[in-house]
C-alpha positions in Angstrom: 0.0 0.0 0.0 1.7 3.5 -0.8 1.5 6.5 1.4 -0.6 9.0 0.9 0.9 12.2 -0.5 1.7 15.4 0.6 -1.4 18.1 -0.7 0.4 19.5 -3.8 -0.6 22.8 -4.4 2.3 25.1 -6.3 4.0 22.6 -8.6 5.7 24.4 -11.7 4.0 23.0 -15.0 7.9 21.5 -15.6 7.7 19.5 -13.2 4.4 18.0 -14.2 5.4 17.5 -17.8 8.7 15.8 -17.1 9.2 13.4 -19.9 8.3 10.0 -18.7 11.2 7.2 -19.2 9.7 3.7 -19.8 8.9 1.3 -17.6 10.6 -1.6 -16.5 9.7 -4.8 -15.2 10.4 -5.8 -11.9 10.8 -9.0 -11.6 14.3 -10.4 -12.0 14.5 -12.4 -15.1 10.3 -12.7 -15.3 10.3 -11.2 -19.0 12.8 -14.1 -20.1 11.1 -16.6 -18.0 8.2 -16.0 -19.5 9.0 -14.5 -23.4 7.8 -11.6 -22.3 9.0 -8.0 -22.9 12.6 -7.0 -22.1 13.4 -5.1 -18.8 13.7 -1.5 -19.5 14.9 2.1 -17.2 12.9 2.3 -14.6 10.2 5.5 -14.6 11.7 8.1 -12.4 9.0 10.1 -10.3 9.0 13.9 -9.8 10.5 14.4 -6.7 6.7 16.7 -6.4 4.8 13.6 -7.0 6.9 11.5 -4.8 4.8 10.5 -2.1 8.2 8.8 -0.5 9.8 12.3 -1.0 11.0 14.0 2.2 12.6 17.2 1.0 10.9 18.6 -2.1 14.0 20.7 -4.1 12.5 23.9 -5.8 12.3 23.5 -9.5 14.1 26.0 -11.3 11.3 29.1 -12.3 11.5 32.1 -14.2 13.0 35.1 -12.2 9.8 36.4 -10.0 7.4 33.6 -10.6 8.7 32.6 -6.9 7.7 35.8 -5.7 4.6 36.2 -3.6 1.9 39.3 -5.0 -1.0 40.6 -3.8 -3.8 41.4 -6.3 -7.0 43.1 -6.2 -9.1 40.0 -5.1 -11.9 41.1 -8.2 -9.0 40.3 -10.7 -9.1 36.4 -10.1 -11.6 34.9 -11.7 -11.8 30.7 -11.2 -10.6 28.5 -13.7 -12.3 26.5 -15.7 -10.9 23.3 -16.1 -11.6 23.5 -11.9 -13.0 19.8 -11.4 -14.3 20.1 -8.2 -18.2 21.7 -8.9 -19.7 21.8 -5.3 -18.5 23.5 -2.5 -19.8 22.5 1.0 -21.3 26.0 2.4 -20.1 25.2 5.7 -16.9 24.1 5.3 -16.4 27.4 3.0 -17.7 29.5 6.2 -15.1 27.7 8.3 -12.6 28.4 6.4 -13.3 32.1 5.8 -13.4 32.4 9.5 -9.7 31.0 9.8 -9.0 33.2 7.0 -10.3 36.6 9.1 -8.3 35.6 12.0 -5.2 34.4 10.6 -5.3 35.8 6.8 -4.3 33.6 3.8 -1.5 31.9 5.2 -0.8 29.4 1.4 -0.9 32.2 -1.8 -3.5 31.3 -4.1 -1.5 30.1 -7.6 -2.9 31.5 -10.7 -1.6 32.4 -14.3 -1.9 35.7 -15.9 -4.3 36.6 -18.7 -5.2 39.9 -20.2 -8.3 40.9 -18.3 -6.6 39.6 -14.7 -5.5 36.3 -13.7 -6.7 33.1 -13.7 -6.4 29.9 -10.5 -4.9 27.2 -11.1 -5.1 25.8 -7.7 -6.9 27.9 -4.3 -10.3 27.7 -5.2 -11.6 27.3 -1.9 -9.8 30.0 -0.3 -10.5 32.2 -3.4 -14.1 32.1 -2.5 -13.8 32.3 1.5 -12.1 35.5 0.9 -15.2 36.4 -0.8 -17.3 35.6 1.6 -15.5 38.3 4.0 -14.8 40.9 1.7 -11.2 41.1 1.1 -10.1 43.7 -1.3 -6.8 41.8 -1.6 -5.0 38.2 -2.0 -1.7 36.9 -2.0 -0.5 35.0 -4.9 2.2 33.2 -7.1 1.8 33.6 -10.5 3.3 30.5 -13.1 3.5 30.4 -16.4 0.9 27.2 -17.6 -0.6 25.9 -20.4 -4.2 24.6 -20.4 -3.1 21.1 -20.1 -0.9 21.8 -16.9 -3.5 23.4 -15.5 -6.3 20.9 -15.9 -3.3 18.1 -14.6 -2.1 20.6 -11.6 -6.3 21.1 -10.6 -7.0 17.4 -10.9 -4.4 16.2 -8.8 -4.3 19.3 -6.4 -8.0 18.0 -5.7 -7.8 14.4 -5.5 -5.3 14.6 -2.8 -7.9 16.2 -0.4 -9.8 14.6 2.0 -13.6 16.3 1.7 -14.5 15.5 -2.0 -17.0 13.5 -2.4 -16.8 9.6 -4.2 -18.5 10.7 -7.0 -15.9 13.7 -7.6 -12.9 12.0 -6.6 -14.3 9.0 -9.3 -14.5 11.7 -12.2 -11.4 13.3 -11.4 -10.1 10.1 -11.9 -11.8 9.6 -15.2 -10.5 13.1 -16.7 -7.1 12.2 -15.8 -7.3 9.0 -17.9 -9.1 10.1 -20.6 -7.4 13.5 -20.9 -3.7 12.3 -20.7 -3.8 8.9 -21.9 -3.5 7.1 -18.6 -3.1 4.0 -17.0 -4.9 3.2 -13.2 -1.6 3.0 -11.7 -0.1 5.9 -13.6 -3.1 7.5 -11.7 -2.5 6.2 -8.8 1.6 7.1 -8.4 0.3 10.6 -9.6 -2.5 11.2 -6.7 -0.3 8.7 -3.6 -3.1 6.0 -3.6 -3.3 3.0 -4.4 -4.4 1.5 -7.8 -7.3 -0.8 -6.3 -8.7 3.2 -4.8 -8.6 4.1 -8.4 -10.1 1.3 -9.8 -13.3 0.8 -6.9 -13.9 4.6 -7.6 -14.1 4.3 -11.2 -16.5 1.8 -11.1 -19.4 4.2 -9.5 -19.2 5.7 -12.5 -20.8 2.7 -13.7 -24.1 3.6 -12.3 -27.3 5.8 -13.6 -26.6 9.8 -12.8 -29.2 9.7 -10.3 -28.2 6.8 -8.3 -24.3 8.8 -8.6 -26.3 11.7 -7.4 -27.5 10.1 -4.1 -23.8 9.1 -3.7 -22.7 12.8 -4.1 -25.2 13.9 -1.5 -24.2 11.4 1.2 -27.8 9.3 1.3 -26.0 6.4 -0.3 -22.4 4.9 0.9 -19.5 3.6 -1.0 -20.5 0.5 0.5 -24.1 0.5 -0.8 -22.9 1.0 -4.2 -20.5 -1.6 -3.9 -23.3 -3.6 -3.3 -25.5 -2.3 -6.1 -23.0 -2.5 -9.1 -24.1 -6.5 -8.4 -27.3 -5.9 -10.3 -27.2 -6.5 -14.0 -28.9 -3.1 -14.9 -30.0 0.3 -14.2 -33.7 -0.3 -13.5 -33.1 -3.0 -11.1 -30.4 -0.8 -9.6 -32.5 2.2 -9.0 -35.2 -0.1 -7.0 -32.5 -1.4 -5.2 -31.6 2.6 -4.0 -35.5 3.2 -3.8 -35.9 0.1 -1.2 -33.1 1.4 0.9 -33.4 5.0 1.1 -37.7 3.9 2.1 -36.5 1.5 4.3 -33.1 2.8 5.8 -31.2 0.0 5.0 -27.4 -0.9 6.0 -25.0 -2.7 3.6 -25.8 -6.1 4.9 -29.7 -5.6 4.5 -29.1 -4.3 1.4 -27.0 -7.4 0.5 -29.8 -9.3 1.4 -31.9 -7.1 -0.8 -29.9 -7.5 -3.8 -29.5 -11.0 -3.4 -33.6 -11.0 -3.8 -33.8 -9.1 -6.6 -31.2 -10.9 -8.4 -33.4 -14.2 -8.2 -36.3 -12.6 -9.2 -34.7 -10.8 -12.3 -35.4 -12.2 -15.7 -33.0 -15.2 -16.1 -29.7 -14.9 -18.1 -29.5 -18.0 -20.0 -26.7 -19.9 -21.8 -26.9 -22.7 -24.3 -27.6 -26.1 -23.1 -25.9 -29.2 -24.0 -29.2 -30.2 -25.8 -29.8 -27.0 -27.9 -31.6 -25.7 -24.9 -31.1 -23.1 -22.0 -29.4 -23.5 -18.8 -30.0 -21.0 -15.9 -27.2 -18.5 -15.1 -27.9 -16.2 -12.0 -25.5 -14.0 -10.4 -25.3 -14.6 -6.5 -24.3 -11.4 -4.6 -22.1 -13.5 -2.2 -20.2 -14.2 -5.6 -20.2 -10.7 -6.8 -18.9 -9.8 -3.6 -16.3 -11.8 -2.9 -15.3 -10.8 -6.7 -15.2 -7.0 -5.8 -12.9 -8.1 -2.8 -10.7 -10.0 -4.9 -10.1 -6.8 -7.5 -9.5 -4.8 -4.3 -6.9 -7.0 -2.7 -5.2 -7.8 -6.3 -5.6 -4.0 -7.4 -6.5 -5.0 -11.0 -9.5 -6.7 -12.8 -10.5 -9.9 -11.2 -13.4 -12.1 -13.0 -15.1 -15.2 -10.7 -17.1 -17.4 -12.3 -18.6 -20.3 -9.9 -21.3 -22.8 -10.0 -22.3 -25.8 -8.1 -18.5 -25.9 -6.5 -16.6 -25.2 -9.4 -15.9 -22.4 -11.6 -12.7 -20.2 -13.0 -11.0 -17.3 -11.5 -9.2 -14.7 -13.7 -7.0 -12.2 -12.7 -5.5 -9.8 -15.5 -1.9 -8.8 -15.5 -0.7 -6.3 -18.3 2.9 -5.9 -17.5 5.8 -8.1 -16.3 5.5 -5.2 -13.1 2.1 -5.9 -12.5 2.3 -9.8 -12.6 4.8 -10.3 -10.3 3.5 -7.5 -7.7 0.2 -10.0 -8.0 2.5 -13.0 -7.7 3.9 -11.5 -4.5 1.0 -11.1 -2.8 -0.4 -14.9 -3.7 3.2 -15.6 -2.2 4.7 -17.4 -5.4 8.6 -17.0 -5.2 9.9 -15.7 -8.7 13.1 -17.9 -9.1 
């Protein structure tokens, strides 16, 4: 399990666009055991995006962009590749409280346009010096293109604590689709670990308004979880009906889920006489599946019936197999 990181807040668009080496396997020998591909350099993280990193050197900058300004507080507007869209009203009052006794302690980080500047990353305490009236904020001014800002915002707000799953899940999804990348590139970039990434991508799975009760805290993690077990979106929004009616915790809605699943229509695969043999998924099944892909950290199939069945567990490097080999405790010799 990795750290988690340090909050990132001013990291120099350099730094985030460091050219990426490629990357090796780590078993010894596993490639040539196993024909695969040969071992390469290994990747060499950003000292910024290190969660392992101690002392964080200062990237080199153009002369002032280290300097600290203050700026009429009218001339920041918010940015709009900002991921994060809600903004808990008390959490903001908190803060702007902190903010009238202490000041803005972090400078806000913003790039400079014609008609002011722009954030990149201090959207929260952009808006809680709103909500007291400052005429003024500090801030640190970088030069950044649109893509290292959308990459500095994302990853600036996964690291927090207080977004919800639903955010934190498409924060992950922007990073992949925007920049091309992998779960556990994702997951080196934001100091968590791959299985995080890949749980929270799979709410995404589910209908907008089942994501919505998510987002607003009347369903858990957990309940979805439980949910993503039922083959569709109409039996997954009775599913959230019964519970929010009925209150339900995880295990009652296991056991809920495990009743609609019998009573859905039938999935059916050929027979060995031409006909149709009954396949129905068993929650206990599903389960144990969505623990597997957690503990493994990568796509985990179980198929079981009557006692027997297949388990698959995909690999897509040399790295990745032997980090799952390590933790089934098979020696690589």
């Amino acid at each position: 399990m990795r750290c988690r990181a340090a909050r990132i807040v001013d990291i120099p668009a350099c730094v985030l666009h460091s050219p990426r080496m490629a990357k090796p396997a780590l078993g010894r020998g596993l490639g040539a055991l196993l024909g695969g591909s040969p071992p390469a350099a290994r990747p060499v993280l950003p000292a910024a995006l290190n969660p392992a990193a101690t002392d964080l050197p200062t990237a080199p900058s153009a002369p002032g962009h280290d300097q600290v300004r203050r700026v009429a507080l009218e001339r920041v507007r918010p940015c709009p590749f900002q991921p994060r869209k809600e903004f808990a009203p008390e959490a903001l009052q908190e803060l702007a409280d902190s903010i009238k006794e202490q000041g803005i302690i972090q400078p806000l980080i913003v790039r400079e346009k014609p008609d002011g500047f722009e954030l990149i990353a201090g959207e929260r305490r952009w808006r809680a010096a709103q909500l007291i009236g400052l005429k003024e904020v500090p801030v640190i001014v970088r030069d950044a293109d649109d893509r290292a800002v959308l990459e500095l915002a994302l990853i600036e707000n996964l690291q927090r604590e207080n977004l919800n799953p639903i955010e934190e899940a498409q924060g992950y999804a922007e990073l992949i689709g925007t920049f091309q990348l992998r779960q556990e590139d994702v997951s080196s970039k934001v100091g968590k670990s791959r299985a995080v990434v890949a749980n929270a991508l799979r709410l995404l799975k589910l209908p907008s308004d089942v994501q919505a009760h998510i987002r607003d805290g009347r369903l858990s993690v957990g309940h979805a979880k439980v949910i993503l077990g039922l083959p569709g979106p109409d039996e997954q929004r009775l599913a959230v009906e019964r519970i929010l009616k009925d209150s339900l915790n995880v295990r009652q809605t296991e056991e809920l889920v495990t009743r609609l699943q019998a009573k859905a229509p039938e999935a059916r695969a050929p027979g060995r006489n031409g006909g149709h043999s009954t396949v129905v998924p068993d929650i206990h099944v599903t389960n144990l599946e969505g623990r597997l892909r957690e503990r493994f950290g990568t796509k985990v199939q179980l198929r079981y019936r009557a006692g027997k069945g297949a388990l698959d567990i995909r690999f897509y490097s040399d790295d990745e197999l032997e980090r799952i080999l390590q933790i089934m405790g098979v020696p690589i010799e």
